[in-house]
N, CA, C and O atoms as a GROMACS GRO file, in nm:
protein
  188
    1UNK      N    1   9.252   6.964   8.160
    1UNK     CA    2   9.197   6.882   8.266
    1UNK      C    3   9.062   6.940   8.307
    1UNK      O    4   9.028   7.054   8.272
    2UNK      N    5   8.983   6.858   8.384
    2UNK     CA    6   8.865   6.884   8.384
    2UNK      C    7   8.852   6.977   8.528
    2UNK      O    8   8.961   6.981   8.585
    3UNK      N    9   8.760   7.043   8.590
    3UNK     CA   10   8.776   7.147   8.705
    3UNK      C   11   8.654   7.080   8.790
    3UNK      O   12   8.541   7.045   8.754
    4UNK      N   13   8.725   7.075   8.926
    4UNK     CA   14   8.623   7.002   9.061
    4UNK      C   15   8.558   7.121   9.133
    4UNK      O   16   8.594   7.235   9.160
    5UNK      N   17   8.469   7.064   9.150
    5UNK     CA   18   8.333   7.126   9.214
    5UNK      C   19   8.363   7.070   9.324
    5UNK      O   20   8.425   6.964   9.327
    6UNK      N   21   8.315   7.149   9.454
    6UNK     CA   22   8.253   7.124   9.582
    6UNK      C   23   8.110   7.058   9.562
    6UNK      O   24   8.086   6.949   9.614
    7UNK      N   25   8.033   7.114   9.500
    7UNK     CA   26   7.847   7.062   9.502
    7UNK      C   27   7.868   6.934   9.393
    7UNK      O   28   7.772   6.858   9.407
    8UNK      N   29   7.963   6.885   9.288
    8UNK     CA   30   7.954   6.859   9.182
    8UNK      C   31   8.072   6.714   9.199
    8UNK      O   32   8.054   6.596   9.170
    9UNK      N   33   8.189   6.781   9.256
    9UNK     CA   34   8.290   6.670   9.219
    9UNK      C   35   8.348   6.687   9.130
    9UNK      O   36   8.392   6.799   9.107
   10UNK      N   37   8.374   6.572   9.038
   10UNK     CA   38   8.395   6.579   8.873
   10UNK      C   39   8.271   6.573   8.783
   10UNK      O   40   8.285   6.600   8.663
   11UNK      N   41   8.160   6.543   8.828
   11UNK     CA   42   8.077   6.528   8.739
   11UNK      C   43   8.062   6.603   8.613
   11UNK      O   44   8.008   6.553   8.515
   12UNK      N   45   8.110   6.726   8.614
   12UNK     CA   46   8.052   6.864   8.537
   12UNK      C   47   8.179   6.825   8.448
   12UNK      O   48   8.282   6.812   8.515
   13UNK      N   49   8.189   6.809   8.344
   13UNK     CA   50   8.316   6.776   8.272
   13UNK      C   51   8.327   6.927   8.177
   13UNK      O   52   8.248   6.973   8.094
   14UNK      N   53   8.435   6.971   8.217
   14UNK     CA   54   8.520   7.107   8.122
   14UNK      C   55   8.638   7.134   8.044
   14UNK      O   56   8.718   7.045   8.072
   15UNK      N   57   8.672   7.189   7.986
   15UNK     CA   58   8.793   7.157   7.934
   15UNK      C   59   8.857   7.105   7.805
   15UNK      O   60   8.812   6.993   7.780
   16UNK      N   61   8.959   7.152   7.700
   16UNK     CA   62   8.917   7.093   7.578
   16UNK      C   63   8.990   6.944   7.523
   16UNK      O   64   9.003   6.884   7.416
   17UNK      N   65   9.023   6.928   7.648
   17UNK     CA   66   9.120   6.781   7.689
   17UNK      C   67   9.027   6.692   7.770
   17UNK      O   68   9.003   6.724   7.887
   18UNK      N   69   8.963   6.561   7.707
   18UNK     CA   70   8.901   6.454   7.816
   18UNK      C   71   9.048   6.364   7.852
   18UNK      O   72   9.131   6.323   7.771
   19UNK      N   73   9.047   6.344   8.042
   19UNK     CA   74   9.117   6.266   8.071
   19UNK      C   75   9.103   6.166   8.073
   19UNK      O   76   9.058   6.165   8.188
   20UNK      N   77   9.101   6.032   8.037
   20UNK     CA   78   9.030   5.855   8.061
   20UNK      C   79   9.122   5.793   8.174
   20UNK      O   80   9.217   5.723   8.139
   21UNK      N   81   9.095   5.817   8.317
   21UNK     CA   82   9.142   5.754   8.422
   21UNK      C   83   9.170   5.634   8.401
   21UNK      O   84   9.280   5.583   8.427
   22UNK      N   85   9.066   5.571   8.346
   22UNK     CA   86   9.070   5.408   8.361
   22UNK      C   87   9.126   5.325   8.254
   22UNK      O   88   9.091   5.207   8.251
   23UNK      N   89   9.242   5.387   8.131
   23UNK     CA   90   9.249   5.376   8.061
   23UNK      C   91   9.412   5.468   8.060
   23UNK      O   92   9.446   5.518   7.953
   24UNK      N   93   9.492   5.483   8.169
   24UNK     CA   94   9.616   5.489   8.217
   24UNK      C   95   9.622   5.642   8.157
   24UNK      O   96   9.716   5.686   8.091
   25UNK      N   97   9.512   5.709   8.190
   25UNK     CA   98   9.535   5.897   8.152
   25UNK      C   99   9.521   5.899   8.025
   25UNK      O  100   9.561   6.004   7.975
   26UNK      N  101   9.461   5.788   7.920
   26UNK     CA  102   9.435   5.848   7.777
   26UNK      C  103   9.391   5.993   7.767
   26UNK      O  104   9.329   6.041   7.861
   27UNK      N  105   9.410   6.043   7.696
   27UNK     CA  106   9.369   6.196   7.674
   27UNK      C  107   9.326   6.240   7.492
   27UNK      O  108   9.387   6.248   7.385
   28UNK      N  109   9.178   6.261   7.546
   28UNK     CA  110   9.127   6.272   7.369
   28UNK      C  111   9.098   6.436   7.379
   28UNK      O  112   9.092   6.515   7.474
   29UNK      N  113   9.085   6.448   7.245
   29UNK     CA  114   9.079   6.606   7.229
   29UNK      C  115   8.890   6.615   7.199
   29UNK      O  116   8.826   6.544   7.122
   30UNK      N  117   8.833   6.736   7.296
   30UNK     CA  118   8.642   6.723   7.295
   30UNK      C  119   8.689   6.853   7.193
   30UNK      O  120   8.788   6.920   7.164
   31UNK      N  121   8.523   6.838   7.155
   31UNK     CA  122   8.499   6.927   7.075
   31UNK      C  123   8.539   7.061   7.063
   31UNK      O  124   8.570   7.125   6.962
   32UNK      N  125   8.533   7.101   7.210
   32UNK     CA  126   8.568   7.246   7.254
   32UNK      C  127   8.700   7.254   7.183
   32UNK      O  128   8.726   7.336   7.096
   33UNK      N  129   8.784   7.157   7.230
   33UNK     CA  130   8.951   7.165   7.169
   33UNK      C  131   8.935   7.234   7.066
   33UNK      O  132   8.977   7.348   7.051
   34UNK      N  133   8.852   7.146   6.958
   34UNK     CA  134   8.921   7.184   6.820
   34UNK      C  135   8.817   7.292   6.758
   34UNK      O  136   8.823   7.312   6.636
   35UNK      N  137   8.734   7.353   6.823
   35UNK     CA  138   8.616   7.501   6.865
   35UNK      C  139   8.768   7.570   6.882
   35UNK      O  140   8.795   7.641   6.785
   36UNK      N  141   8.869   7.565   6.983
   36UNK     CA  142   8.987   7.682   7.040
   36UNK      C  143   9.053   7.645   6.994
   36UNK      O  144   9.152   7.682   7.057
   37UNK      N  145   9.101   7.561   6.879
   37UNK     CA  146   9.260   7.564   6.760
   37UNK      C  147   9.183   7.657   6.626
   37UNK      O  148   9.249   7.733   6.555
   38UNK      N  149   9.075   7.639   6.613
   38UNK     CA  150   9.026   7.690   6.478
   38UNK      C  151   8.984   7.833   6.525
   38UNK      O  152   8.960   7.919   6.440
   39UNK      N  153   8.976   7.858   6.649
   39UNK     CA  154   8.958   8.037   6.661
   39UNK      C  155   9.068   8.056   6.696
   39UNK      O  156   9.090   8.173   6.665
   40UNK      N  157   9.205   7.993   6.769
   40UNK     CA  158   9.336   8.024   6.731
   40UNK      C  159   9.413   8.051   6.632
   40UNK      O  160   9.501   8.137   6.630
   41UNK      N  161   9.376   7.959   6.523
   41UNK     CA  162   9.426   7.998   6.428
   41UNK      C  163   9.393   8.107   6.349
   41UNK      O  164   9.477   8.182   6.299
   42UNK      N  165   9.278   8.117   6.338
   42UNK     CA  166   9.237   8.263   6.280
   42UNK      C  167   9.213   8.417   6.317
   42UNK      O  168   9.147   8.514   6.278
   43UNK      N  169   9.335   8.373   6.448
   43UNK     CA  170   9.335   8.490   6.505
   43UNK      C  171   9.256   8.547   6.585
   43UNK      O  172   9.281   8.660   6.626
   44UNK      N  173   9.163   8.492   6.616
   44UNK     CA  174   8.988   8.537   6.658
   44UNK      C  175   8.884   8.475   6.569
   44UNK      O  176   8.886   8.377   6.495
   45UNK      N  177   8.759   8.593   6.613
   45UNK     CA  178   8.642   8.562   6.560
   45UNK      C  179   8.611   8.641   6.434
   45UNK      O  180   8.685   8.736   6.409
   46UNK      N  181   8.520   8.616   6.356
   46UNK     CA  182   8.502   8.710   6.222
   46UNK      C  183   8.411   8.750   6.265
   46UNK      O  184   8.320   8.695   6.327
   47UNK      N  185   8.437   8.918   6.215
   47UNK     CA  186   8.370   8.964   6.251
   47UNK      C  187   8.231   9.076   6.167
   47UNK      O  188   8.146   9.131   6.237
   0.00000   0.00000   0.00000
């Protein structure tokens, strides 16, 4: 889920899950997601 700001709101979108409110909580996977399954899986970073 995405993290609220005081100065911001929701605007600042984070997180490796987008929520689609308007669209009954669809939930797509952002880039970041699949950035943190592919350094999960490999255990880390190479180093």
């Amino acid at each position: 889920m995405d993290n609220w700001s005081w100065t911001n709101a929701y605007k600042n979108r984070y997180g490796f899950i987008a929520v689609d409110l308007t669209q009954e909580g669809k939930r797509t996977i952002k880039k970041s997601g699949y950035w943190f399954k592919e350094v999960s899986d490999n255990n880390g970073f190479d180093a």
